[in-house]
FIKOLZA-1660 file (N, C-alpha, C; in steps of 0.1 Angstrom, whole numbers, plus 5000, padded with zeros to 4 digits):
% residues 120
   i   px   py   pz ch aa at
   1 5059 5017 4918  A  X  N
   1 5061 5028 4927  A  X CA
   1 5071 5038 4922  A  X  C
   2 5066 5048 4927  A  X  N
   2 5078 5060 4921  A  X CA
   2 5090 5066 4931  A  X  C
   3 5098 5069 4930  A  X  N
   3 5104 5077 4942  A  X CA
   3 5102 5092 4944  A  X  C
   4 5091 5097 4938  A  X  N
   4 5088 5108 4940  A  X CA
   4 5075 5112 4935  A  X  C
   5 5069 5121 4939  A  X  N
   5 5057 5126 4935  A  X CA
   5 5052 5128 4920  A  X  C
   6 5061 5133 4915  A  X  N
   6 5060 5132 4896  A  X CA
   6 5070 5129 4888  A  X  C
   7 5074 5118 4900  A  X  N
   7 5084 5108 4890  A  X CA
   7 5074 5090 4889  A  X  C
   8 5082 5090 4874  A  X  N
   8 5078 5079 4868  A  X CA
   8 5079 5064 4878  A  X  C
   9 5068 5056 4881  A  X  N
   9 5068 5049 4885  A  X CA
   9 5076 5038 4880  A  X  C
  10 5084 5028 4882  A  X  N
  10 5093 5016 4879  A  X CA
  10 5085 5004 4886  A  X  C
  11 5087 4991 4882  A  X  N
  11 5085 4979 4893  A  X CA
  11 5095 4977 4899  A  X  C
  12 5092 4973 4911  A  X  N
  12 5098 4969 4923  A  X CA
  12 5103 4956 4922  A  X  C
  13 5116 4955 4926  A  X  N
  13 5123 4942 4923  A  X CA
  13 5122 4933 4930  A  X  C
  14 5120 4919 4928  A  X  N
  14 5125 4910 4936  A  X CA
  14 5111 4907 4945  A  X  C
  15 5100 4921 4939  A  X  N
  15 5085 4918 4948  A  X CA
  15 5082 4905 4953  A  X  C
  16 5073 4897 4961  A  X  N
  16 5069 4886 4964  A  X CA
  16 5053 4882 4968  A  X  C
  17 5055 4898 4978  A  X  N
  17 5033 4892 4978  A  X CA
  17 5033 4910 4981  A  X  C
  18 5021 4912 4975  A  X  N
  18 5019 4927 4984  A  X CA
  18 4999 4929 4984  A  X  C
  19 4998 4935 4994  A  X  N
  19 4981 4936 4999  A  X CA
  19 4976 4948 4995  A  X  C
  20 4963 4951 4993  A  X  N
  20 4954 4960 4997  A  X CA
  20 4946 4962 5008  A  X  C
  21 4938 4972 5016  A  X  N
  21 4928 4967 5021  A  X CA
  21 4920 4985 5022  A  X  C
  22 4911 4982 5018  A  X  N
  22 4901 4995 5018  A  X CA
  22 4891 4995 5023  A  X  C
  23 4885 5007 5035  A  X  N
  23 4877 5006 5044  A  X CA
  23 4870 5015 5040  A  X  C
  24 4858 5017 5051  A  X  N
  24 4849 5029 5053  A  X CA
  24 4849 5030 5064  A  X  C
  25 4849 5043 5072  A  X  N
  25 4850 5044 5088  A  X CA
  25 4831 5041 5089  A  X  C
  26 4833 5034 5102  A  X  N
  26 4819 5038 5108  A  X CA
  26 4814 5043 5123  A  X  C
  27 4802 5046 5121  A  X  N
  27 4798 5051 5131  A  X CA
  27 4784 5047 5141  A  X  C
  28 4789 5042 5152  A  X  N
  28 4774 5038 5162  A  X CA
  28 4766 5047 5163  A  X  C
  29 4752 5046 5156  A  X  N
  29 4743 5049 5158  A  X CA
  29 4731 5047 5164  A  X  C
  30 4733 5035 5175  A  X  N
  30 4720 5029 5181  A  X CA
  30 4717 5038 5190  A  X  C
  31 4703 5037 5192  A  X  N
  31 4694 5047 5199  A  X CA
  31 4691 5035 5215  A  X  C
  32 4687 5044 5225  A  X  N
  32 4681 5036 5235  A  X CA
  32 4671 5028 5232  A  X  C
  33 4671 5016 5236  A  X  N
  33 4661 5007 5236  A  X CA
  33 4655 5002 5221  A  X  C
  34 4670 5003 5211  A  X  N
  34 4673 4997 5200  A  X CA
  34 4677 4979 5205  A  X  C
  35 4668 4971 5195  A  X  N
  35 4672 4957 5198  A  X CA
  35 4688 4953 5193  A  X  C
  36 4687 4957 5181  A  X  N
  36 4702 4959 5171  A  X CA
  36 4709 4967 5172  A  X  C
  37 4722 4969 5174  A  X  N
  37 4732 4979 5169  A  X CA
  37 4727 4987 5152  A  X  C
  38 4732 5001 5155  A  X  N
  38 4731 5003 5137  A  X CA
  38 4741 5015 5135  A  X  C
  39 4743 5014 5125  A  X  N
  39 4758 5024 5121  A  X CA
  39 4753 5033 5107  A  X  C
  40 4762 5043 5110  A  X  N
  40 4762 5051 5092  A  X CA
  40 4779 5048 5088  A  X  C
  41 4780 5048 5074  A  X  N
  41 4791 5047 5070  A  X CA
  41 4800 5063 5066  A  X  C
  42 4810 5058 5070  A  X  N
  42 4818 5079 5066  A  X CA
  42 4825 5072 5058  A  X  C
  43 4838 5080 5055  A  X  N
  43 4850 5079 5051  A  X CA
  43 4856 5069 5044  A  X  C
  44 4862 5069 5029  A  X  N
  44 4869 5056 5028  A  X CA
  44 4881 5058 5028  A  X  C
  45 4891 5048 5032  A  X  N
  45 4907 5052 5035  A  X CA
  45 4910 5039 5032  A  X  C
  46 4923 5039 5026  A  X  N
  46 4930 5027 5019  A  X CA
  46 4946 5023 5021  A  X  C
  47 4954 5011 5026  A  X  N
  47 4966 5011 5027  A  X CA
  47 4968 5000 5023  A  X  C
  48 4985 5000 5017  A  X  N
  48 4989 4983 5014  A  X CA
  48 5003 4980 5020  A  X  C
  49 5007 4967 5016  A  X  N
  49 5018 4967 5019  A  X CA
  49 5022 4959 5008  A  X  C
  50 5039 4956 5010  A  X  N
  50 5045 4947 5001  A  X CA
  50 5058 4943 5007  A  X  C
  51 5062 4931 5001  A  X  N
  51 5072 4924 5005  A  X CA
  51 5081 4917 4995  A  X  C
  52 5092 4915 4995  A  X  N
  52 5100 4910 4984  A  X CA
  52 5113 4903 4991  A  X  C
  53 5120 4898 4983  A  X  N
  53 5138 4899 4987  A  X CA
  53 5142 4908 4982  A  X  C
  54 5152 4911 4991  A  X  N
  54 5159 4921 4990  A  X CA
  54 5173 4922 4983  A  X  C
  55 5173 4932 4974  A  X  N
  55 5189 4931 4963  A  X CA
  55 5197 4941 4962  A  X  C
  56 5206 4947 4965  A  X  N
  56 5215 4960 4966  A  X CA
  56 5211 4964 4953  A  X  C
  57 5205 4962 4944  A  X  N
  57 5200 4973 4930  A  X CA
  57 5186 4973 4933  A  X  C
  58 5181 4970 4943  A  X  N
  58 5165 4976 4941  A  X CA
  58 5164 4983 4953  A  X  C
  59 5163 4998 4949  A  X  N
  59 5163 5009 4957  A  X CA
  59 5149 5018 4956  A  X  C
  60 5137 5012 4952  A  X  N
  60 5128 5023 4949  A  X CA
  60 5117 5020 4962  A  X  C
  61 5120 5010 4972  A  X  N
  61 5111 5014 4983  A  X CA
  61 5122 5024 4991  A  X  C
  62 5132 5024 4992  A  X  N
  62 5140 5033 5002  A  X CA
  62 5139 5046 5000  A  X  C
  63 5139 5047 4983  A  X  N
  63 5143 5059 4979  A  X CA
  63 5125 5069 4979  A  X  C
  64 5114 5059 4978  A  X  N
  64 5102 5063 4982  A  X CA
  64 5101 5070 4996  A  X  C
  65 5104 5056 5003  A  X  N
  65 5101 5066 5014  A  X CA
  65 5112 5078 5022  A  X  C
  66 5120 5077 5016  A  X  N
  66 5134 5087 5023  A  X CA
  66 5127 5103 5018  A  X  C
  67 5120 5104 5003  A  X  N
  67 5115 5113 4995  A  X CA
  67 5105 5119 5006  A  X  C
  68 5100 5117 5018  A  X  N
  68 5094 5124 5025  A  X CA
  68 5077 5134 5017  A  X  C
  69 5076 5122 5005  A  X  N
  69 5063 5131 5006  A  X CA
  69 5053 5118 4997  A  X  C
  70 5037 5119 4993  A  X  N
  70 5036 5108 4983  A  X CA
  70 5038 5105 4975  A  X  C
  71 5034 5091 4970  A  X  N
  71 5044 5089 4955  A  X CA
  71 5032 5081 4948  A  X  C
  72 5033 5081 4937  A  X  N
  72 5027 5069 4932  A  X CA
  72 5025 5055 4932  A  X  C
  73 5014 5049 4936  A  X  N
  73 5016 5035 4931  A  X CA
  73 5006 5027 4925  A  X  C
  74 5009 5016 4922  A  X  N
  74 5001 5007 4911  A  X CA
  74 5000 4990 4912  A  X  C
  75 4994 4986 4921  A  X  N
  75 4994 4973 4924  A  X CA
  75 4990 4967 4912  A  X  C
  76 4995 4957 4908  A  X  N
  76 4990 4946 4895  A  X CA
  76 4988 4932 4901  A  X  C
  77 4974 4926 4899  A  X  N
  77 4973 4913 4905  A  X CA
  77 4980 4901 4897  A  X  C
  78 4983 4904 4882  A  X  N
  78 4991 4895 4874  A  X CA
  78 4998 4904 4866  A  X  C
  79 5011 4899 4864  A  X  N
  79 5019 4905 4851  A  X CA
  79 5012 4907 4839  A  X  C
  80 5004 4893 4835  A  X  N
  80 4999 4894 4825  A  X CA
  80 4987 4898 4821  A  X  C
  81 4982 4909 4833  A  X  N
  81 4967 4918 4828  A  X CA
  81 4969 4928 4833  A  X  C
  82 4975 4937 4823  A  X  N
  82 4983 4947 4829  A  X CA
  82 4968 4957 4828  A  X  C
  83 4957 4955 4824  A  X  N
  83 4951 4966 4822  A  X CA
  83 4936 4961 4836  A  X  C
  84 4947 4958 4846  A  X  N
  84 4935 4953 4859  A  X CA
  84 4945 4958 4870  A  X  C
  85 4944 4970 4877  A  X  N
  85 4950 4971 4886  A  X CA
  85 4947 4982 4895  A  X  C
  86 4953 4987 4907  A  X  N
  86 4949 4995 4916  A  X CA
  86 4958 5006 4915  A  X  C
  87 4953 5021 4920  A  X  N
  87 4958 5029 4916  A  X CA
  87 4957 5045 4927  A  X  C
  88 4969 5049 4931  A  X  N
  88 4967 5058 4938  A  X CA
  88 4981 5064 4946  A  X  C
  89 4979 5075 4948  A  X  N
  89 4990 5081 4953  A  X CA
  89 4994 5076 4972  A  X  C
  90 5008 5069 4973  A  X  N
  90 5008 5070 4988  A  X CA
  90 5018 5073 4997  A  X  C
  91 5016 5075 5009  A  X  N
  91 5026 5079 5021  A  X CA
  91 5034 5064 5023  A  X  C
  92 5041 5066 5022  A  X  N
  92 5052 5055 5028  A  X CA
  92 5057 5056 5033  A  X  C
  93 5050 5050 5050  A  X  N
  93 5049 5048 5061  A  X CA
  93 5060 5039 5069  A  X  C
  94 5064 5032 5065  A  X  N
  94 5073 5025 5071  A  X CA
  94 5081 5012 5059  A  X  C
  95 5092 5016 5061  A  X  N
  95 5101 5005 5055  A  X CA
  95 5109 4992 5065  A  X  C
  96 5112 4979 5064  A  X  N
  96 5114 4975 5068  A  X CA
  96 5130 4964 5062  A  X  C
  97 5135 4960 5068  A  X  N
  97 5146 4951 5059  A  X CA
  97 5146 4934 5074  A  X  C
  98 5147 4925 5069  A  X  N
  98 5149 4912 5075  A  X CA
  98 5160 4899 5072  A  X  C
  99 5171 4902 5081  A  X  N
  99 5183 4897 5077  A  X CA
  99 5180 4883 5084  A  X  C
 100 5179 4871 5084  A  X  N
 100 5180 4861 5098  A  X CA
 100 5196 4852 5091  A  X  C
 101 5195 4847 5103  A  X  N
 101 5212 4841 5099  A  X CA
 101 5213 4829 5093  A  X  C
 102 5202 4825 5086  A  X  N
 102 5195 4810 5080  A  X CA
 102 5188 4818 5070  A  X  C
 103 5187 4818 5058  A  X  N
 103 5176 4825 5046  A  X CA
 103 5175 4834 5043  A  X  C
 104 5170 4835 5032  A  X  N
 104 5169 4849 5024  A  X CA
 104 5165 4857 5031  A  X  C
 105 5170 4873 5021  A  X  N
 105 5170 4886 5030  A  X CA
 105 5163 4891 5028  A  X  C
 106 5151 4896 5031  A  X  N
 106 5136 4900 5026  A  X CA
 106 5138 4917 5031  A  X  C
 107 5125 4925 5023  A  X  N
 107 5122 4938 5027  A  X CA
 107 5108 4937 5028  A  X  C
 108 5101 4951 5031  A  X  N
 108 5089 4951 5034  A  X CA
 108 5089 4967 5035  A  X  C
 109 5079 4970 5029  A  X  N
 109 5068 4986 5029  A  X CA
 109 5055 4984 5032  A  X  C
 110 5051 4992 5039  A  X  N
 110 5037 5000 5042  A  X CA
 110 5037 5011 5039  A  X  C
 111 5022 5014 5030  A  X  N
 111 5016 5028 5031  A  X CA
 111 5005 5031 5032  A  X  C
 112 5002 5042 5035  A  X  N
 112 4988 5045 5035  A  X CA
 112 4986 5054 5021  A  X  C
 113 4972 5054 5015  A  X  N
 113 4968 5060 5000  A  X CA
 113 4966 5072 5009  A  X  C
 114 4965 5083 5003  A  X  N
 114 4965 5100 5004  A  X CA
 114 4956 5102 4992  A  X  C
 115 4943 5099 4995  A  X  N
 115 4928 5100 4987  A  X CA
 115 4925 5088 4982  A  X  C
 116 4918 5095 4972  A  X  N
 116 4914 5083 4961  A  X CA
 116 4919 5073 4961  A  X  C
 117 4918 5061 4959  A  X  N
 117 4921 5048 4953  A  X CA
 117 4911 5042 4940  A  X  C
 118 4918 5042 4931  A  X  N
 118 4909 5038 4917  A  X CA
 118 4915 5022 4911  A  X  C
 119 4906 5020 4912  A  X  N
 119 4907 5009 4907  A  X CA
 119 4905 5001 4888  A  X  C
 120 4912 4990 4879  A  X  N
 120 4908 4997 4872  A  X CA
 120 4905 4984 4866  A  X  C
% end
């Protein structure tokens, strides 16, 4: 992730699990006195999230989304296939931090992609 639009993306520290999920909107198309429902497909739109512990040196989900505009990102399903991953610019939507008074101190981001999502 970057903390700005054409700044160089870094990894995120301390990461732990983070998602994809990519849709198509759809649309009801059943006619009267259709036996089955039927749909057309529109739109594809994409969001992820991620979660880590959290460390007073890893600042690049805050600093993402404080930047108030998209940013880069790059999900990798293993360190070690760096040339398999997801790719796209996004809004970062909400940051989160989780203090409990028993265990580690976790963070959490969501965003939504702002276009494309390429996969690679």
């Amino acid at each position: 992730m970057a903390a700005t639009t054409t700044g160089g993306a870094t990894k995120v520290a301390n990461l732990t699990s983070w998602s994809i999920s990519i849709t198509h909107d759809k649309s009801e198309v059943t006619a009267m006195n259709d036996d089955w429902k039927s749909y057309v497909r529109g739109y594809m739109g994409a969001s992820m999230k991620a979660t880590g512990f959290w460390a007073d040196d890893a600042d690049m989900p805050y600093d993402a989304f404080d930047a108030d505009q998209t940013v880069p990102c790059y999900l990798y399903p293993a360190e070690t296939a760096v040339g398999k991953y997801w790719f796209g610019q996004i809004w970062p939507d909400s940051i989160g931090c989780d203090a409990p008074s028993s265990g580690s101190v976790t963070f959490s981001v969501d965003g939504t992609f702002d276009g494309a999502v390429t996969r690679f």
